[in-house]
N, C-alpha and C positions, 0 to 999 in steps of 0.2 A: 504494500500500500504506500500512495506516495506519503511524504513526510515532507512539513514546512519548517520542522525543524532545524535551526541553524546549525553551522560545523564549527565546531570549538575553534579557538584562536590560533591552537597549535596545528591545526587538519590546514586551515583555509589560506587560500591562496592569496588572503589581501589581509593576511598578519606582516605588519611592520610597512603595508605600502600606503602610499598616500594621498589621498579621495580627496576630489576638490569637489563639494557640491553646492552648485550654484542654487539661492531659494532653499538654502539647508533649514533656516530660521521657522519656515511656516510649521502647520500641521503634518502634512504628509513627511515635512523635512526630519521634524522628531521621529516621527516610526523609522525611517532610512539612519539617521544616525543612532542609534540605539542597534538598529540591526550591522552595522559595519564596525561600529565600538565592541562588539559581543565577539566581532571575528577577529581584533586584533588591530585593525585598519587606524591608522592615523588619519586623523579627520580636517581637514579646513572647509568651515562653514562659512561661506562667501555672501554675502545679504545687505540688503540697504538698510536694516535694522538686527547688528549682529547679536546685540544687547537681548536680545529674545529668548534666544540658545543657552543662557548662563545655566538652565536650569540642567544641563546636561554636563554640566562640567564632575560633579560627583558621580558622573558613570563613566568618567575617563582615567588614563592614569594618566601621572604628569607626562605634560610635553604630546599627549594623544589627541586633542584636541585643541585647532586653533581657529580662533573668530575673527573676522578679517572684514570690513566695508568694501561692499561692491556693488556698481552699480549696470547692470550688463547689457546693458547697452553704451557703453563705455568703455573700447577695444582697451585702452592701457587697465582698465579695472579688470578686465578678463584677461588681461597678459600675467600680470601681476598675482591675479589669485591660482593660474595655471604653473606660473614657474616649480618645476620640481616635481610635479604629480604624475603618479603612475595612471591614474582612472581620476574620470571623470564624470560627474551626476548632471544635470541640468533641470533642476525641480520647478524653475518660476513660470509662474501662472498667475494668472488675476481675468476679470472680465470686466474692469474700465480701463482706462490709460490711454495710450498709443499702442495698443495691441500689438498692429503691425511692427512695430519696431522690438515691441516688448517681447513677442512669445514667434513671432514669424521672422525676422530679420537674426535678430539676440541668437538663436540656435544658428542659424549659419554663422556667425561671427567665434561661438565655442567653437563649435566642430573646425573651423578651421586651422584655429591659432592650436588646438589640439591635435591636430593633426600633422600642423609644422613642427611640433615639439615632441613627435612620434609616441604620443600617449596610448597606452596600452588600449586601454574599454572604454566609452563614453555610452551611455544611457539617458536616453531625453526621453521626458516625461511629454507625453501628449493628451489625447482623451477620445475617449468612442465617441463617435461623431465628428471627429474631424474631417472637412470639408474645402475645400477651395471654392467650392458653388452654394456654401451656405449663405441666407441670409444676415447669419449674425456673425460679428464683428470674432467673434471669440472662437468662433469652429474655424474661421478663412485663417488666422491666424494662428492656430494651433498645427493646420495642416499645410503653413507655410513653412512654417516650423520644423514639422517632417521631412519635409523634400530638402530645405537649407543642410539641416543638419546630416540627412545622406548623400548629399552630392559633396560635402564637402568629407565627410569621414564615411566611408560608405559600408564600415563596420560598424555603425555602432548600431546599438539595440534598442527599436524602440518602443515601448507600454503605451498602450492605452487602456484606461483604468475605466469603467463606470465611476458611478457616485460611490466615494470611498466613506466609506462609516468607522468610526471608533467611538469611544466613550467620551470624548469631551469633541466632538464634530460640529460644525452646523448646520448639519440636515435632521440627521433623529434627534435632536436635541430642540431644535426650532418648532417640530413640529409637538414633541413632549412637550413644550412650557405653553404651549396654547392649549391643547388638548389636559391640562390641569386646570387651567382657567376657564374655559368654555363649556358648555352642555352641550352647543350646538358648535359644528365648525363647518365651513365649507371647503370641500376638498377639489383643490385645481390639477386639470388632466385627471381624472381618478379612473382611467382605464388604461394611462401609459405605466407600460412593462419598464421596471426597472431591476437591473441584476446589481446591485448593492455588493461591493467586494471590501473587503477589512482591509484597516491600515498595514496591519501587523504584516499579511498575507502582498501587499502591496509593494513593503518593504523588503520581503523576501525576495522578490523576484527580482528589485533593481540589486540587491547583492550575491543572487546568483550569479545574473548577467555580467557582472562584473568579475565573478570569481572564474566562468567559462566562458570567456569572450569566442573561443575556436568552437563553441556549442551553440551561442544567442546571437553572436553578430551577427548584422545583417537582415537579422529578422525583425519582423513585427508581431506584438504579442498583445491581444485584447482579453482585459483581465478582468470578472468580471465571477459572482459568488457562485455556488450552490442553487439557486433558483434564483425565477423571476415574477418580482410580487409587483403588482399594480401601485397605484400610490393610494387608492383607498385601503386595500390590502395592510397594507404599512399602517395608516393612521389605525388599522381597527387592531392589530397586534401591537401596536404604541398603545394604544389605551386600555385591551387587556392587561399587559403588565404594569401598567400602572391602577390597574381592578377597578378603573371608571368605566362608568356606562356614559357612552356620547352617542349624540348622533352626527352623522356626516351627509353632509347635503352636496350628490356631485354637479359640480358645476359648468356651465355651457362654454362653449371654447371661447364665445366672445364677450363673455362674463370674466373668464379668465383673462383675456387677451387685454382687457378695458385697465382692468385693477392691474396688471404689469405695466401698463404706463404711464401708473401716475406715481407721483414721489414720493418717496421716502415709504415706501412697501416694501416689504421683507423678498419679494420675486421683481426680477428685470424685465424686460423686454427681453433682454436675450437668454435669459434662464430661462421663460417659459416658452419659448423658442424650440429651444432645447431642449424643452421637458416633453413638451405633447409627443415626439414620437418613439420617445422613450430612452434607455440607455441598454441594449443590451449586447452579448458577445456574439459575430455575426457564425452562421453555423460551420464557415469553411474556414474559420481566421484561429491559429495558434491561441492558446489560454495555459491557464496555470500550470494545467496538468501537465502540459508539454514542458513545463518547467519543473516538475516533478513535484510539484506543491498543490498541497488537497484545500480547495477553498475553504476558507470559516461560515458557516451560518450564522443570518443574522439572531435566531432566536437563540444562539448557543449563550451571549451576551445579554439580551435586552430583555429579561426578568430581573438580572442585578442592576443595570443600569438602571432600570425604571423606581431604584427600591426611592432614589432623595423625591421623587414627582409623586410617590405614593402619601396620600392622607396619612398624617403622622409618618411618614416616614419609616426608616425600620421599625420602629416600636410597631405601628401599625400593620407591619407585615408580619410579625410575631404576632401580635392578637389572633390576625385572621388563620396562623397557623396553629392556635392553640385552638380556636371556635372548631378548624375542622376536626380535630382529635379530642372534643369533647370534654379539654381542660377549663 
């Protein structure tokens, strides 16, 4: 059976080498360094807010971890965070800015100075759904990003992830703190298919890829869970484990489409874009498996995570465990 288990620091192949990962700072950036710290890997976490990362410094040992200002679209900032590295990550993402520049130009700019400096692996993070003929700004760009980064390094390896869940996220989390607050909520897209894939299982795969460049380069890998649940699906197994009774009202697309664009609402225009036609792994495209890592479910997590959203909270969750045994 596969295993997402990592290889001790002594087995792996990226003990003592040196990971520059661009957007190391964010969410997905913690799961990724945590998982190349466990291997041994000397880490520079390269970010326009390096200050984020401190919390990871007590799972390094000295000298294993180093934090460095970058701004990547600023060839001497990506010269500069590449000097000396064996492998390279490229994690940054966002959906305002200058996209184009940020997530479609920025990756051809790594891959190549990476490539003049005969780096081993590089790994660009992308997303299912990336598009050159999408509408929104964030798909064109992501799959500008693609093509940049393999014509310029035409090994590297690159992920596209679904909507990536952990326990402090904010998708299942956004949707948890309304669904405590509400009775009623309305549910947008509530029949787009989404295949929800774990951080943890995320980060495996960017340091396989790394650890067997002669196995993943060159490939593309759509990563993406165990199943695929609707987004009504989602809210009503959100609200199980949190043991509310809600109701959800699915909503019209142009009810949806209205409420994304107005301001300061929790969905974009180009999230829900992106949301209606779902997110999932296409049926002929590489996935985990092929990386020998067995996806996580989401319900494997989301009864513990739901316990702070529960009424009372744990204590609340012990009551109702003591009601069904009759104490």
């Amino acid at each position: 059976m596969p295993s997402s288990s990592p290889s001790s620091p002594v087995s792996s192949p990226l003990a003592g080498k040196l990971v520059t990962v661009f957007g190391g700072t964010g969410y997905i950036g913690n799961y990724v360094a945590q998982a190349l710290l466990s291997r041994g890997a000397r880490l520079r976490l390269a970010s326009r807010a390096p200050a984020k990362a401190q919390s990871l410094k007590p799972l390094a040992n000295l000298g294993q971890l180093q934090l460095m200002p970058c701004d990547v679209i600023n060839e001497a900032h990506v010269a500069a965070a590449l000097e000396g590295a064996h492998h390279v990550v490229n994690l940054v993402g966002a959906f305002t800015g200058d996209l184009e520049k940020l997530t479609g130009e920025a990756p051809g700019t790594i891959a190549r100075l990476a490539a003049e400096r005969h780096i081993t692996a590089l790994v660009q993070i992308s997303a299912i759904g990336a598009d050159p003929a999408s509408p929104t700004a964030y798909a064109r760009g992501k799959a500008m990003g693609e093509a940049n980064a393999r014509a310029a390094f035409p090994a590297a390896t690159i992920l596209r992830p679904s909507i990536v869940f952990g326990k402090d996220d904010q998708f299942i989390n956004l949707f948890a703190g309304m669904i405590e607050l509400f009775p009623v909520l309305p549910v947008f897209g509530p029949e787009a298919k989404l295949q929800l894939v774990h951080a943890e299982d995320v980060a495996e795969a960017v340091a396989r890829a790394l650890e067997h460049p002669e196995l993943h380069g060159g490939k593309t890998y759509e990563l993406g869970g165990p199943e695929q649940l609707t987004m009504m699906e989602i809210h009503r197994r959100i609200a199980a484990a949190q043991g509310r009774s809600r109701s959800f009202l699915a909503m019209p697309d142009g009810v949806s489409a209205t409420f994304a664009a107005l301001p300061l609402t929790p969905m974009s225009r180009d999230q829900w874009t992106l949301l209606k036609p779902g997110s999932t792994v296409a049926p002929d495209a590489l996935g985990l498996a092929d990386m020998g890592i067995e996806a996580k479910p989401l319900g494997l997590f989301l009864d513990k995570w739901m316990l702070r959203y529960r009424k009372h909270g744990r204590f609340g969750a012990a009551n109702e465990r003591a009601k069904r045994h009759g104490s």
